[in-house]
PDB file of N, CA, C and O in Angstrom:
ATOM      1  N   UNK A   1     -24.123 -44.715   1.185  1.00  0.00           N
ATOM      2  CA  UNK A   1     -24.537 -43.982   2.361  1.00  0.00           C
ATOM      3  C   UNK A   1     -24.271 -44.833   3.603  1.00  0.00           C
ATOM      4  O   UNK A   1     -24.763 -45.952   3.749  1.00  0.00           O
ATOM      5  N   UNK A   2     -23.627 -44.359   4.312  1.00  0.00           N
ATOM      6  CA  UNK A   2     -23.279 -44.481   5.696  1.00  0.00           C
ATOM      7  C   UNK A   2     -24.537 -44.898   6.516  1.00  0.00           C
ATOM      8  O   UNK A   2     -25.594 -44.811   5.891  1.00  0.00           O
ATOM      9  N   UNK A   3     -24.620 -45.371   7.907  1.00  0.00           N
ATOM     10  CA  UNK A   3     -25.655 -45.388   8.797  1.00  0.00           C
ATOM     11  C   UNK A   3     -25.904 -44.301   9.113  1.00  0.00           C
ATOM     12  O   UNK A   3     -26.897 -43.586   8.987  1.00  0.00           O
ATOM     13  N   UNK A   4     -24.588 -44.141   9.705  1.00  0.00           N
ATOM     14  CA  UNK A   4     -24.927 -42.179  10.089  1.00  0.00           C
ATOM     15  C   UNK A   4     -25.519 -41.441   9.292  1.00  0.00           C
ATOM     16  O   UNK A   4     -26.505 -40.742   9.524  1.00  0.00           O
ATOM     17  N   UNK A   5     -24.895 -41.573   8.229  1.00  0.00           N
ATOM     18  CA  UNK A   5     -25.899 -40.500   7.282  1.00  0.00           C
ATOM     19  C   UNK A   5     -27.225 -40.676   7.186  1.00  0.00           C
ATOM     20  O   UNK A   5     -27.788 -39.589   7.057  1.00  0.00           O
ATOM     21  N   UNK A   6     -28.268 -41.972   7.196  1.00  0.00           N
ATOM     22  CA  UNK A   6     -29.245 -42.451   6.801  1.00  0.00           C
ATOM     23  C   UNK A   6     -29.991 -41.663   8.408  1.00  0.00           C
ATOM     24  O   UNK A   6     -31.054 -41.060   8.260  1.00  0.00           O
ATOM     25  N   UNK A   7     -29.322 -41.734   9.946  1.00  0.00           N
ATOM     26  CA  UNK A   7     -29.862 -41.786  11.008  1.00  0.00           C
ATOM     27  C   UNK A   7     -30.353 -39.854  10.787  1.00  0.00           C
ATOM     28  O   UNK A   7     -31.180 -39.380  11.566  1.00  0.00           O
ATOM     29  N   UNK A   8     -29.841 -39.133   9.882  1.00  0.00           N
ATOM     30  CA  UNK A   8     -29.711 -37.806  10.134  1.00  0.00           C
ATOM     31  C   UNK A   8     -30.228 -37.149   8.815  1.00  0.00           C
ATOM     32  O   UNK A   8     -29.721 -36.150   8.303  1.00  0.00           O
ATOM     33  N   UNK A   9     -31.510 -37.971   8.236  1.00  0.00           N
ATOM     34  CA  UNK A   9     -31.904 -37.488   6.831  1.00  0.00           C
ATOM     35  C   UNK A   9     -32.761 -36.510   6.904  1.00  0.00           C
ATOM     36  O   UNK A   9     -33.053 -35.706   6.019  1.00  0.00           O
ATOM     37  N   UNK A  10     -33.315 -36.614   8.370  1.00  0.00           N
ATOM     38  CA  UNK A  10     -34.052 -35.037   8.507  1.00  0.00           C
ATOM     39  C   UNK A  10     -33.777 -33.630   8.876  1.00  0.00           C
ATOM     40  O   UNK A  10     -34.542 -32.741   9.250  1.00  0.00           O
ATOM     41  N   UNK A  11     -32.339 -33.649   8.656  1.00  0.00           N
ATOM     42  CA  UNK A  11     -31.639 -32.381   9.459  1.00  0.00           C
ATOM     43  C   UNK A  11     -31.386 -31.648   8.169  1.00  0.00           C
ATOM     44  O   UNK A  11     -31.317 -30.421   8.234  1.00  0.00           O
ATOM     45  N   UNK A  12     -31.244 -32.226   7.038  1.00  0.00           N
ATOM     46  CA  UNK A  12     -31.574 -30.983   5.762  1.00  0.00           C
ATOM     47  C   UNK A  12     -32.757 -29.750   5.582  1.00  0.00           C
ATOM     48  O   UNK A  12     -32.751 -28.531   5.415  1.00  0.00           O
ATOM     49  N   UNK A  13     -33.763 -30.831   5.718  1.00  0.00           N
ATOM     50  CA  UNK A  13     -35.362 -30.456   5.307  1.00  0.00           C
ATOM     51  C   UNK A  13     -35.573 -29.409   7.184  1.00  0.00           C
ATOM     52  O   UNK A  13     -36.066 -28.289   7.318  1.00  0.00           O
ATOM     53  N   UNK A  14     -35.181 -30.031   7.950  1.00  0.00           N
ATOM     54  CA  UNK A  14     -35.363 -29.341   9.292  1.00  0.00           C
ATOM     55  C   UNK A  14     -34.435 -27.419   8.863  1.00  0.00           C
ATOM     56  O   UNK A  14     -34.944 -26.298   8.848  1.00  0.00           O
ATOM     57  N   UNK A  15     -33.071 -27.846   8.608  1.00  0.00           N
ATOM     58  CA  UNK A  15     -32.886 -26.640   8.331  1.00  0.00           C
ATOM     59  C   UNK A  15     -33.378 -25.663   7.561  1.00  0.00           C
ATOM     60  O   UNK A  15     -33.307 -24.461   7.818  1.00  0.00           O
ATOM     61  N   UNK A  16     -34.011 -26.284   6.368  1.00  0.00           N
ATOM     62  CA  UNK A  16     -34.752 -25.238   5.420  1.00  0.00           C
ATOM     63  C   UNK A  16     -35.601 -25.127   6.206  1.00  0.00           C
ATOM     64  O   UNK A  16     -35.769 -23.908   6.238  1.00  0.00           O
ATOM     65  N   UNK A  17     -36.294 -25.570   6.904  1.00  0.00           N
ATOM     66  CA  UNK A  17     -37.604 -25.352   7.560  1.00  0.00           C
ATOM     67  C   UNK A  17     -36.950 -23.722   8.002  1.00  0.00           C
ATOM     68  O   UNK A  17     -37.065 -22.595   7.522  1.00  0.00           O
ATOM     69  N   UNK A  18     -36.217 -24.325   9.189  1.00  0.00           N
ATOM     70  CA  UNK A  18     -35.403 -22.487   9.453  1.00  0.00           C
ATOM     71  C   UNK A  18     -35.111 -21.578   9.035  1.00  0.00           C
ATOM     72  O   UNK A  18     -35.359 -20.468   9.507  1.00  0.00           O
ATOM     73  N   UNK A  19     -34.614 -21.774   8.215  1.00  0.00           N
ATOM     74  CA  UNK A  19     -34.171 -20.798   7.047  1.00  0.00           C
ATOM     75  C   UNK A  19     -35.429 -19.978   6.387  1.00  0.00           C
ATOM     76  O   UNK A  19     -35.246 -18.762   6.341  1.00  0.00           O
ATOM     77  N   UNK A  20     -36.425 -20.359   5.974  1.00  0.00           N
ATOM     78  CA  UNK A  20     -37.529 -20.431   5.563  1.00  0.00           C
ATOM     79  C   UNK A  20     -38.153 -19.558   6.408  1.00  0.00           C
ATOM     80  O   UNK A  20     -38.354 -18.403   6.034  1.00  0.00           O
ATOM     81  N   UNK A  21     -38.507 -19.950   7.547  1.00  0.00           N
ATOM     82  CA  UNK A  21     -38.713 -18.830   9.021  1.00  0.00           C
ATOM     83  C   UNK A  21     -37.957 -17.905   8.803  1.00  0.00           C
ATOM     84  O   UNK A  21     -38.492 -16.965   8.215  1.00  0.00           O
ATOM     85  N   UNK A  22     -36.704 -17.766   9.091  1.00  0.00           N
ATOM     86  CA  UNK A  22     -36.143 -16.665   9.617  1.00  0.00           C
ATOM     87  C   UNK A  22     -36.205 -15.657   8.091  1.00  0.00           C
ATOM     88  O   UNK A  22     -36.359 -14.435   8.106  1.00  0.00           O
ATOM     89  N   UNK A  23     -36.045 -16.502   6.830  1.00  0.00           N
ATOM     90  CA  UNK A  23     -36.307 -15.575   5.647  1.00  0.00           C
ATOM     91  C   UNK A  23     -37.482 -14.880   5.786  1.00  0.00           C
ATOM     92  O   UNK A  23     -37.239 -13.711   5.488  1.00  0.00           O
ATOM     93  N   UNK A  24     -38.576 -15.007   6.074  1.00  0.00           N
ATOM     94  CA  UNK A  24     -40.203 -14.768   5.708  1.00  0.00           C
ATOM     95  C   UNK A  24     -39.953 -13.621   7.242  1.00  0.00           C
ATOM     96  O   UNK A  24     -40.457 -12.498   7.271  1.00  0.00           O
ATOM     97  N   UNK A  25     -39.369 -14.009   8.036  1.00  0.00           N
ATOM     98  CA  UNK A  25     -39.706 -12.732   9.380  1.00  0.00           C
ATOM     99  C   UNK A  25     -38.722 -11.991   8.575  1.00  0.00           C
ATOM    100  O   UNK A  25     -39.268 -10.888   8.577  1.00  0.00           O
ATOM    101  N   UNK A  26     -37.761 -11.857   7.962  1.00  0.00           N
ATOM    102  CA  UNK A  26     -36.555 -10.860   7.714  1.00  0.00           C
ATOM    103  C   UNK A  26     -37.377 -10.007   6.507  1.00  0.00           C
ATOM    104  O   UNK A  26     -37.194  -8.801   6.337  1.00  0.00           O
ATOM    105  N   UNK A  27     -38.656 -11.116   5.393  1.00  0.00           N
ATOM    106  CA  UNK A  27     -38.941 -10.438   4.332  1.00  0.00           C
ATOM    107  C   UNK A  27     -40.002  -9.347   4.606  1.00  0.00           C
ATOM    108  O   UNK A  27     -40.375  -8.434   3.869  1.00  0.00           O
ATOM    109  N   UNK A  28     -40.471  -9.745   6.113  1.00  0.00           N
ATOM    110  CA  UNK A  28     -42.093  -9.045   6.913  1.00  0.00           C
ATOM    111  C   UNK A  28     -41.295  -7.595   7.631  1.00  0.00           C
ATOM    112  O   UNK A  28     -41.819  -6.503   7.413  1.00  0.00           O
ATOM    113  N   UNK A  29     -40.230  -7.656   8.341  1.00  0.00           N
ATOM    114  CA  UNK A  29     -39.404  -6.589   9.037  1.00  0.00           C
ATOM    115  C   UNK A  29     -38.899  -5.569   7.804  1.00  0.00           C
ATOM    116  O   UNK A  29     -38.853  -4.361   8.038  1.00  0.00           O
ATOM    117  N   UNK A  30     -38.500  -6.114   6.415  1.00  0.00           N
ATOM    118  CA  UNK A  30     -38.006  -4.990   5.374  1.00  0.00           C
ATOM    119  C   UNK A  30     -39.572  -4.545   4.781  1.00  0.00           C
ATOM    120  O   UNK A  30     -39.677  -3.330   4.616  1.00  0.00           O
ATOM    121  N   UNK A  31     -40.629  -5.241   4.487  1.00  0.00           N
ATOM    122  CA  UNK A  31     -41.889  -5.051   3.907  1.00  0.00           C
ATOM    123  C   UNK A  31     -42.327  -4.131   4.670  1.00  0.00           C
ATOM    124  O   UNK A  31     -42.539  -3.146   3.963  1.00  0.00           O
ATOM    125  N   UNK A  32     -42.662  -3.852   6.109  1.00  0.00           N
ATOM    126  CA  UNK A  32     -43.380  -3.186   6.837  1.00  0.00           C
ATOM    127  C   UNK A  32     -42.910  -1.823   6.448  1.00  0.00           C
ATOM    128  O   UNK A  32     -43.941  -1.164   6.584  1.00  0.00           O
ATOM    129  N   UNK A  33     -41.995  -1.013   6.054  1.00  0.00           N
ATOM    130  CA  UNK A  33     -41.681   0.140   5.830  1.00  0.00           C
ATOM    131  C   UNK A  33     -42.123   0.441   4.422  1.00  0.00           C
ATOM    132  O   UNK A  33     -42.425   1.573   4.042  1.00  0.00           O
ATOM    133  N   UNK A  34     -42.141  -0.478   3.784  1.00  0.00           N
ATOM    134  CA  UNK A  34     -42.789  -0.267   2.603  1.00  0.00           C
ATOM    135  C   UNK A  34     -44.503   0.144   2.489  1.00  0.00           C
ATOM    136  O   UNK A  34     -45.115   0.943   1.780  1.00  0.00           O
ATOM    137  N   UNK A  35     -44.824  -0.605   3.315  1.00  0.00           N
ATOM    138  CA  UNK A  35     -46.318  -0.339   3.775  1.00  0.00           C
ATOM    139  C   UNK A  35     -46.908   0.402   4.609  1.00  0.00           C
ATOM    140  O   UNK A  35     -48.129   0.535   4.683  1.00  0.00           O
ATOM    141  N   UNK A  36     -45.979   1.012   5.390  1.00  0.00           N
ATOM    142  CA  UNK A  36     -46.038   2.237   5.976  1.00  0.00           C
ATOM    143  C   UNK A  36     -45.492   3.331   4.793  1.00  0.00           C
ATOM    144  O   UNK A  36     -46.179   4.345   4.673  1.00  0.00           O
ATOM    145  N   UNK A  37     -44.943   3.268   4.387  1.00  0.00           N
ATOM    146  CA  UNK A  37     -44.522   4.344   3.317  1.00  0.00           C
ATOM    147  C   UNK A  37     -45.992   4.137   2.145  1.00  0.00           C
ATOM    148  O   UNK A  37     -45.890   4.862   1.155  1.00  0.00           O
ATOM    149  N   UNK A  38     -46.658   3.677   2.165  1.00  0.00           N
ATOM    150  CA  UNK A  38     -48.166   3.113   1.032  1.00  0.00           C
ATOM    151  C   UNK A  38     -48.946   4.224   2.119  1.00  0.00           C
ATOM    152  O   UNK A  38     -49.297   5.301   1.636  1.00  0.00           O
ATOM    153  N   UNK A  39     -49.153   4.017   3.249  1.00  0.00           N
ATOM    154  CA  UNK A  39     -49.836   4.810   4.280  1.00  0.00           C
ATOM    155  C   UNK A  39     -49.925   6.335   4.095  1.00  0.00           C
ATOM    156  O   UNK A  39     -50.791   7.151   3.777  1.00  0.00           O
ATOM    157  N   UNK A  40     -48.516   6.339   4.470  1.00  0.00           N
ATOM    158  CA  UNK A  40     -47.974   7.623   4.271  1.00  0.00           C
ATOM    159  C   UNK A  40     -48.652   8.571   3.196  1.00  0.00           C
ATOM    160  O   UNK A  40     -49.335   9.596   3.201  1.00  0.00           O
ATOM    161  N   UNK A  41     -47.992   7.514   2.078  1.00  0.00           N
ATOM    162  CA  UNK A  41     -48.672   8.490   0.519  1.00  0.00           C
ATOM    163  C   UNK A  41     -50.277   8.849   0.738  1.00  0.00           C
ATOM    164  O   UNK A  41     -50.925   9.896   0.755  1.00  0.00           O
ATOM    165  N   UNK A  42     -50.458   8.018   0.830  1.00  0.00           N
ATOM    166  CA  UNK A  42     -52.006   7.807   0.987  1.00  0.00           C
ATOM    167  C   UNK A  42     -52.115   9.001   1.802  1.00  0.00           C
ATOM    168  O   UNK A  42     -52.807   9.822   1.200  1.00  0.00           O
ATOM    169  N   UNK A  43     -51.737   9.413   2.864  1.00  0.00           N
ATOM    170  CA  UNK A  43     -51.960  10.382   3.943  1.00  0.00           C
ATOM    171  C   UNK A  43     -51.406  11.730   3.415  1.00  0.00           C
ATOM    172  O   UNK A  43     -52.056  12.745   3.663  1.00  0.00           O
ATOM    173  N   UNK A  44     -50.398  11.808   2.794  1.00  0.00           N
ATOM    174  CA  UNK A  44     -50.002  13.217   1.848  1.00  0.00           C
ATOM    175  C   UNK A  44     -50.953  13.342   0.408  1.00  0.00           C
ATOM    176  O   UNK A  44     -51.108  14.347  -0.286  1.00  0.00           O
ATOM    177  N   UNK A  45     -51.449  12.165   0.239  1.00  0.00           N
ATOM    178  CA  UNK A  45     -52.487  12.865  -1.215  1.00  0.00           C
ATOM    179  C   UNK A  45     -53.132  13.226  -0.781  1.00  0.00           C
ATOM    180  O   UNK A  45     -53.318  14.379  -1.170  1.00  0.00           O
ATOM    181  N   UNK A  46     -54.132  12.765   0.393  1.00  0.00           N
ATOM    182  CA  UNK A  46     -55.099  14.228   0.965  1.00  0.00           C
ATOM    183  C   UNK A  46     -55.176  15.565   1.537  1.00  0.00           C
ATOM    184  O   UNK A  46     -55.944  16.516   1.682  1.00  0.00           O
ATOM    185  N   UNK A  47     -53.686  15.057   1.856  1.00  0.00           N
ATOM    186  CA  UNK A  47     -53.178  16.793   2.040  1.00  0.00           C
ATOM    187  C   UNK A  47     -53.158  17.685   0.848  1.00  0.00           C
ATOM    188  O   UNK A  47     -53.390  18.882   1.017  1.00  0.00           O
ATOM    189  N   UNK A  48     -52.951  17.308  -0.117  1.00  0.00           N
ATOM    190  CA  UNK A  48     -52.913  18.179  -1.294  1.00  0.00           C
ATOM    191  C   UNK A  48     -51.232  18.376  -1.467  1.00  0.00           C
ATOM    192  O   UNK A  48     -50.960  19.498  -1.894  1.00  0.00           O
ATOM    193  N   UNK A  49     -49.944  17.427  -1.198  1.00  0.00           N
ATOM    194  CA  UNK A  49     -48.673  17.531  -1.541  1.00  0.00           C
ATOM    195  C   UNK A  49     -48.886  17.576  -3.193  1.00  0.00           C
ATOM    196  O   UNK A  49     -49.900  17.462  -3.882  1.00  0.00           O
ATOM    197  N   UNK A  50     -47.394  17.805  -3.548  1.00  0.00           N
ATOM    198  CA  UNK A  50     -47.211  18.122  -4.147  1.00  0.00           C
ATOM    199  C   UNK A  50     -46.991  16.660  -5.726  1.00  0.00           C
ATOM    200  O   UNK A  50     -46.281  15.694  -5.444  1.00  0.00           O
ATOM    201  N   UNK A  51     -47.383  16.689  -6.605  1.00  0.00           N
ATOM    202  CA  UNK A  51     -47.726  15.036  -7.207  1.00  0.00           C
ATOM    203  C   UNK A  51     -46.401  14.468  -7.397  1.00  0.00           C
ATOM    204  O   UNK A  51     -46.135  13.294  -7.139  1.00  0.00           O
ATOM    205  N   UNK A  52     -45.396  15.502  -7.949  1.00  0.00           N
ATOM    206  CA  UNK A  52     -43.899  14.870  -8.129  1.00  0.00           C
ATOM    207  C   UNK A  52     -43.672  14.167  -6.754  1.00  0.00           C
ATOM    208  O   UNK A  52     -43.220  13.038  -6.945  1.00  0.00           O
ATOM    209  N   UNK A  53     -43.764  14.332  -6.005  1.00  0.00           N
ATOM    210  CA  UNK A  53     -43.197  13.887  -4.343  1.00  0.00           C
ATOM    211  C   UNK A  53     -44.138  12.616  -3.929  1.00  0.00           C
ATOM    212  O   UNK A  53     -43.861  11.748  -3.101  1.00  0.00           O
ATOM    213  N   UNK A  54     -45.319  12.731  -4.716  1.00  0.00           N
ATOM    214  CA  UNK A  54     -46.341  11.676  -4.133  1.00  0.00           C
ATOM    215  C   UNK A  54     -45.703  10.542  -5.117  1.00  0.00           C
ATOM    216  O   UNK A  54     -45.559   9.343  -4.880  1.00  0.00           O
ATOM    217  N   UNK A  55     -45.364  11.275  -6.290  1.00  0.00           N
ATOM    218  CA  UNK A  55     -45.004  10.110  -7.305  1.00  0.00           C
ATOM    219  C   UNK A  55     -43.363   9.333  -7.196  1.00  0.00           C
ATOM    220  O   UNK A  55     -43.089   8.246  -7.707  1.00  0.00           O
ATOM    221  N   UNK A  56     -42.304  10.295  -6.317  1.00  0.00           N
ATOM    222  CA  UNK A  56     -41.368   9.938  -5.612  1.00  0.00           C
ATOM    223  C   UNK A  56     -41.749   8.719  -4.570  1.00  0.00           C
ATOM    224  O   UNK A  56     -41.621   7.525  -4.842  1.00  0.00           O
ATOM    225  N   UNK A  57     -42.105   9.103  -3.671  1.00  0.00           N
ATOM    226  CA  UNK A  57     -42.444   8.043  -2.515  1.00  0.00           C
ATOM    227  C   UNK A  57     -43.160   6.869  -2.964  1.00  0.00           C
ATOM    228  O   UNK A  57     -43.100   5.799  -2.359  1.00  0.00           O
ATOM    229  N   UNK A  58     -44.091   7.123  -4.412  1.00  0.00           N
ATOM    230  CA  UNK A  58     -44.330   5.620  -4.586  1.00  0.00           C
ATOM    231  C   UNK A  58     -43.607   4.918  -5.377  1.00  0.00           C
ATOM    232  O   UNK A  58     -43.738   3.721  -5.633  1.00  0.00           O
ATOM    233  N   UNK A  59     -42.786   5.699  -5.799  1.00  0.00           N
ATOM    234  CA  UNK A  59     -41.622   4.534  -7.051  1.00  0.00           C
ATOM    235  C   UNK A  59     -40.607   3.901  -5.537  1.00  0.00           C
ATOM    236  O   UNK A  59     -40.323   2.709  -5.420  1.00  0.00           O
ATOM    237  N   UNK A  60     -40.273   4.757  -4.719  1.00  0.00           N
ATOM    238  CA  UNK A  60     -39.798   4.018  -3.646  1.00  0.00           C
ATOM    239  C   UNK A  60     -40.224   3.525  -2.854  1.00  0.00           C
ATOM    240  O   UNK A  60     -39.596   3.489  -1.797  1.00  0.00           O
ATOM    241  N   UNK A  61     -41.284   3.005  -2.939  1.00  0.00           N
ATOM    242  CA  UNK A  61     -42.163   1.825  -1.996  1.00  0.00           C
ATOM    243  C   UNK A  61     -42.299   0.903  -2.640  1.00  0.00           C
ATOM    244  O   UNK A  61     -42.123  -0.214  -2.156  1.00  0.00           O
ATOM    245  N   UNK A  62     -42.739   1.122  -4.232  1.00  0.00           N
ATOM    246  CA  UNK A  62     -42.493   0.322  -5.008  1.00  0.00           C
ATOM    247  C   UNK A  62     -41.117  -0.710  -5.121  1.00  0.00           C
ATOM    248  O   UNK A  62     -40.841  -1.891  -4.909  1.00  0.00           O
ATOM    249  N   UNK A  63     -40.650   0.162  -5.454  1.00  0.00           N
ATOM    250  CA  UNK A  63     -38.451  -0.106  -5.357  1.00  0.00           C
ATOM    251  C   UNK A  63     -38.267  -1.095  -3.813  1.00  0.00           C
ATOM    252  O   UNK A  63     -37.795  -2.227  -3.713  1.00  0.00           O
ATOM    253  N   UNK A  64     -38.601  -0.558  -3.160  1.00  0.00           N
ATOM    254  CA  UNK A  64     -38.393  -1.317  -1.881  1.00  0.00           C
ATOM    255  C   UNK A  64     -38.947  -2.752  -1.755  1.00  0.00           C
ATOM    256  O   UNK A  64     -38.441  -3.779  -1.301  1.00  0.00           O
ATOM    257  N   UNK A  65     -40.064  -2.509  -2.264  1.00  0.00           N
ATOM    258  CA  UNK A  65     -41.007  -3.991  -1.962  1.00  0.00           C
ATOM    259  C   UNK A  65     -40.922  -5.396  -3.159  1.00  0.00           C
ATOM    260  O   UNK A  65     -41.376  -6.538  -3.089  1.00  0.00           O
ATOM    261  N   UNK A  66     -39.935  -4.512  -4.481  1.00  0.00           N
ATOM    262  CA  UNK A  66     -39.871  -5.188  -5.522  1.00  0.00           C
ATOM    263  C   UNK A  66     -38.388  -6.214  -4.928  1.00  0.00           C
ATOM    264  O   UNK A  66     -38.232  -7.434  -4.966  1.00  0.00           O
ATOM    265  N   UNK A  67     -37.428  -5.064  -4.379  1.00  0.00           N
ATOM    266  CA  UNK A  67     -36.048  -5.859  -4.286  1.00  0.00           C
ATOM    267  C   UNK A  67     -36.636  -6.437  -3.186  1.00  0.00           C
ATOM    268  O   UNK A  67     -36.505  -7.639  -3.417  1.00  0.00           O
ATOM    269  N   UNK A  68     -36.937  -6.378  -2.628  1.00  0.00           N
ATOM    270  CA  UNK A  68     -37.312  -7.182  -1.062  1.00  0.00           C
ATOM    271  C   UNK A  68     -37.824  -8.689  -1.450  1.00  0.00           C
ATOM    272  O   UNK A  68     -37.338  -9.664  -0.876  1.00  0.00           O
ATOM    273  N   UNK A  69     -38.872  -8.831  -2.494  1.00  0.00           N
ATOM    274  CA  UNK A  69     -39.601  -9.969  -3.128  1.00  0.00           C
ATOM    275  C   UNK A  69     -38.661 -10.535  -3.716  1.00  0.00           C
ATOM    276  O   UNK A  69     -38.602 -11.683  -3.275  1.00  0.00           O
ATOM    277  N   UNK A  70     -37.549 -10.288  -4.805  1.00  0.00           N
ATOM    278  CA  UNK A  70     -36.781 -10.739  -5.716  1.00  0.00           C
ATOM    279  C   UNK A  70     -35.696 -11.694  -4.333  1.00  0.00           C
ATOM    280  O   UNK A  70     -35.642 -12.923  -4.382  1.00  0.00           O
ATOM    281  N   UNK A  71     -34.864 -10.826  -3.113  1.00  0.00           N
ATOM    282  CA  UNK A  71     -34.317 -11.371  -2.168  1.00  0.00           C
ATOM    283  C   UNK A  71     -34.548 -12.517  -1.501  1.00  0.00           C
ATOM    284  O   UNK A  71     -33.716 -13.351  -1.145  1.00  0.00           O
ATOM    285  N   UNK A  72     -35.970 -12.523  -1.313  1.00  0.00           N
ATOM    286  CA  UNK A  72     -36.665 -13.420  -0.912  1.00  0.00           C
ATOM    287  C   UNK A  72     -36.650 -14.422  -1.341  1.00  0.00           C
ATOM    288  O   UNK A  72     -36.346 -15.373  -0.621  1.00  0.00           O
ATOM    289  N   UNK A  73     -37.038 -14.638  -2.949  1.00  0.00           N
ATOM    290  CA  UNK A  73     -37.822 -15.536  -3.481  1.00  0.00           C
ATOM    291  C   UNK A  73     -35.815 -16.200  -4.249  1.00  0.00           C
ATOM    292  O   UNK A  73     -35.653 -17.308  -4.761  1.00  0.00           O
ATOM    293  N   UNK A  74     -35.008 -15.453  -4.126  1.00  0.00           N
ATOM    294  CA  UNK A  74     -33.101 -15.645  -4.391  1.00  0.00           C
ATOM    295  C   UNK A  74     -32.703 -16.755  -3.104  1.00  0.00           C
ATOM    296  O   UNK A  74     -32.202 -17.870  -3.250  1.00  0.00           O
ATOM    297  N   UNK A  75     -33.063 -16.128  -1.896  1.00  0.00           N
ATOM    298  CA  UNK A  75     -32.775 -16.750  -0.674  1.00  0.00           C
ATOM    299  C   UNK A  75     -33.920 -17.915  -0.531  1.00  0.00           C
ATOM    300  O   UNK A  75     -33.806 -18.287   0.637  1.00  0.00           O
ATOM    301  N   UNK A  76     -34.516 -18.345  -0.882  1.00  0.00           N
ATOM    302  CA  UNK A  76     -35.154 -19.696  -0.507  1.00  0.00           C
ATOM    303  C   UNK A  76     -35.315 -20.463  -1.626  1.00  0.00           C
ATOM    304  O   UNK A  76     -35.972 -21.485  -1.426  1.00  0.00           O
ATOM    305  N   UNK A  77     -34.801 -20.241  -3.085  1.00  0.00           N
ATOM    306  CA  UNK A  77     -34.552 -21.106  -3.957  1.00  0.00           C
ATOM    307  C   UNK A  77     -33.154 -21.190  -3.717  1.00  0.00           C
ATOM    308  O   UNK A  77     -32.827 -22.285  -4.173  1.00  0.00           O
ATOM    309  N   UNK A  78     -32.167 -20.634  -3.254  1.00  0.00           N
ATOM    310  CA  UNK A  78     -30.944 -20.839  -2.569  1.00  0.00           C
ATOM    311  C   UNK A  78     -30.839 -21.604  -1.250  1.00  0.00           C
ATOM    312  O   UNK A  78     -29.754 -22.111  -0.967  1.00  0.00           O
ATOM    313  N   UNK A  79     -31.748 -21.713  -0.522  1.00  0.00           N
ATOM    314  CA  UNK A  79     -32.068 -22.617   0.476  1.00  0.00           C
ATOM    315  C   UNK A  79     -32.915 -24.058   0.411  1.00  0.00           C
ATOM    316  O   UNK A  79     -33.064 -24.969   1.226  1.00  0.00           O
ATOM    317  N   UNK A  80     -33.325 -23.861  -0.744  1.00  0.00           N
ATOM    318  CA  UNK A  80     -33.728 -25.486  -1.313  1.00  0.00           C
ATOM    319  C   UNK A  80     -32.607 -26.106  -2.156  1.00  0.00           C
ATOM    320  O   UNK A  80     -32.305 -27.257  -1.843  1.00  0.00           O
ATOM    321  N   UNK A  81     -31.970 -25.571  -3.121  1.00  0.00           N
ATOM    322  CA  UNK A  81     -30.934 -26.290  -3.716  1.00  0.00           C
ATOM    323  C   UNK A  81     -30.167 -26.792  -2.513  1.00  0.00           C
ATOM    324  O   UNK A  81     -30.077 -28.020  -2.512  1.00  0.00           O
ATOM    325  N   UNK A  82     -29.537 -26.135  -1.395  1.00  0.00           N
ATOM    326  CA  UNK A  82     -28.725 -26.351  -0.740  1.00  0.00           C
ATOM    327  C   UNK A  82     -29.040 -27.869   0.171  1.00  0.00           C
ATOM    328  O   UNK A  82     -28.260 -28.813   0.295  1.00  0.00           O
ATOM    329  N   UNK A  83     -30.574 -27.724   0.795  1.00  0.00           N
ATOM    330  CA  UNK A  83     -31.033 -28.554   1.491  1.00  0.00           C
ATOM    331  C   UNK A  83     -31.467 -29.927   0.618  1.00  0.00           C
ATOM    332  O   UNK A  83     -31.828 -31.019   1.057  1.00  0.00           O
ATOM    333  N   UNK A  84     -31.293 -29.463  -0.832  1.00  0.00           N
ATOM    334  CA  UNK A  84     -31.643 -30.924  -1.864  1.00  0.00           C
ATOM    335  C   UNK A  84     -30.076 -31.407  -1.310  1.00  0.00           C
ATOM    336  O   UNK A  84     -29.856 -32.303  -0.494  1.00  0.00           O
ATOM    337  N   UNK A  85     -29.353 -30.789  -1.805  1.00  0.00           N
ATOM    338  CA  UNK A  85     -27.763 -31.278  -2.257  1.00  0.00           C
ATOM    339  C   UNK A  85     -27.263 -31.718  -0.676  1.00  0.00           C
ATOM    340  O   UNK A  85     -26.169 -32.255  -0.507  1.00  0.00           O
ATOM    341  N   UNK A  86     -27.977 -31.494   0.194  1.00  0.00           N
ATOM    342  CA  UNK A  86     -27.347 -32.267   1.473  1.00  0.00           C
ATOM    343  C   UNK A  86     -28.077 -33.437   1.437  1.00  0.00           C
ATOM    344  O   UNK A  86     -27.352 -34.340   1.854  1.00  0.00           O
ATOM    345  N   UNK A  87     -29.448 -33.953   1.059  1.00  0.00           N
ATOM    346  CA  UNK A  87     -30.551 -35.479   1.492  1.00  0.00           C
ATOM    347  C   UNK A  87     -29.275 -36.471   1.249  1.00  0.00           C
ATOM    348  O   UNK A  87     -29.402 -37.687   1.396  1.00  0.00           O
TER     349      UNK A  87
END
């Protein structure tokens, strides 16, 4: 290892730091529709809709919030390997 390299050992761990941020606001901006769509249902079962449709909208809130978690949790074990393999 270089000097240089040794002077700049925190610019790995700094970037995940970022990455990390901007993942968790990107995972809160796709989540929120999911949880408004939880609302929603919630607000058509007291209407008396119809159950196939109630049971539609929750496999896709479900669906939504499952790939959203899996992305998440892909993109920041992809952002730690990366930030190991630069120290």
């Amino acid at each position: 290892m270089t000097e240089e390299d040794t002077k700049h050992w925190w610019k790995p761990p700094l970037i995940f730091l970022i990455e990390v941020l901007v993942g968790s606001a990107i995972f809160i901006a796709v989540a929120l529709p999911a949880v408004g769509l939880n609302y929603l249902v919630h607000w058509l079962t007291q209407k008396s809709l119809d159950p196939v449709l109630i049971l539609g909208l929750t496999a896709l809130e479900y669906t939504i919030f499952t790939v959203d978690v899996c992305l998440c949790i892909f993109f920041i074990i992809k952002s730690a390997i990366k930030a190991g393999k630069e120290l």
